[in-house]
C-alpha positions in Angstrom: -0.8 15.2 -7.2 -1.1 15.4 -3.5 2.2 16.1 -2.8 2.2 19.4 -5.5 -1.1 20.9 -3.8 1.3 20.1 -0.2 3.8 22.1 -1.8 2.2 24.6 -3.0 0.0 25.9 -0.1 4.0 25.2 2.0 4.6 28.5 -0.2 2.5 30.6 2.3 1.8 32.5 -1.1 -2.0 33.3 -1.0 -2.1 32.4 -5.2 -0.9 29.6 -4.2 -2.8 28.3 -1.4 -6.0 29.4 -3.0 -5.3 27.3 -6.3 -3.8 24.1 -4.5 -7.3 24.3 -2.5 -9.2 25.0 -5.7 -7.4 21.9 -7.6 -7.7 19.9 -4.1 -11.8 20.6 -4.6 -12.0 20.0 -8.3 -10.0 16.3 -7.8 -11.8 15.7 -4.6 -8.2 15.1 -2.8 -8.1 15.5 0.7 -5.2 17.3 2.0 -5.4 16.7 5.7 -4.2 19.0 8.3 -1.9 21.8 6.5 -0.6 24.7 8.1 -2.0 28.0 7.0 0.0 29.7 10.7 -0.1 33.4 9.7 -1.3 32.6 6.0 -2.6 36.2 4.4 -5.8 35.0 2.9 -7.4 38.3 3.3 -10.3 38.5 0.3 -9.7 34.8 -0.6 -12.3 32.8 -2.4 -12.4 29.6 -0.3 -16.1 29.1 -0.8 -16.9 25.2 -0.5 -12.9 24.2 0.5 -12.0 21.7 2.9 -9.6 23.0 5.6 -11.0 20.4 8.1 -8.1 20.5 11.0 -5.9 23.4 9.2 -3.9 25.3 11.4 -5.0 28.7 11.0 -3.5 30.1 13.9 -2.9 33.9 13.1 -4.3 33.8 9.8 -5.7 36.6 8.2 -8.7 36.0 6.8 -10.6 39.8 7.0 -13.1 39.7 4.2 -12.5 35.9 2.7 -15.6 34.0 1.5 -15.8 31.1 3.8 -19.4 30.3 2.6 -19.9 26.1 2.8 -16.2 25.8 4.3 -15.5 23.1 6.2 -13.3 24.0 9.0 -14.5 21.5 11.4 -11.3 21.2 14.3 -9.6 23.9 12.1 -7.2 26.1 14.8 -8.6 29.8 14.4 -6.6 30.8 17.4 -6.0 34.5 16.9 -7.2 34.3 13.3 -8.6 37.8 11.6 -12.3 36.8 10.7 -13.8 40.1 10.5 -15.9 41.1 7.6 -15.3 37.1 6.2 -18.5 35.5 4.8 -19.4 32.4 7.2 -22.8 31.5 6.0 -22.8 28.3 5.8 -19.3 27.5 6.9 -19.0 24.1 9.3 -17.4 24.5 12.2 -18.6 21.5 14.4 
């Protein structure tokens, strides 16, 4: 099962990542670090997900709902945060 969320966020599709991360949630399987590098999330539900150590270097996430996120050692070098919903959202 792992292996299918891997390959589906590989995609770079934004469906795609968002589901893999859903299905990741709902089967409490950690993914590890994944690479999100210039990943258009823009608007994307990721309340509650675990992207603890993604790469999100470049990624646009303007407007995404980050609420509960972990993102602890995530890489948001250069990443497009503005208007994204961070309440909540670990980052240390």
């Amino acid at each position: 099962m792992k292996d299918k969320l891997l390959a589906l966020i590989a995609t770079k599709e934004a469906e795609n990542i968002i589901l893999a991360l859903e299905l990741a949630k709902g089967q409490k399987i950690e993914l590890g670090t994944i690479d999100l590098i210039c990943a258009n999330l823009e608007g994307a539900d990721l309340r509650g997900s675990d992207l603890r150590g993604a790469n999100l270097i470049c990624a646009n996430l303007r407007g995404a709902n980050l609420r509960g996120a972990d993102l602890r050692g995530a890489n948001l070098y250069c990443a497009d945060l503005r208007c994204a919903n961070l309440k909540g959202t670990i980052l240390e």
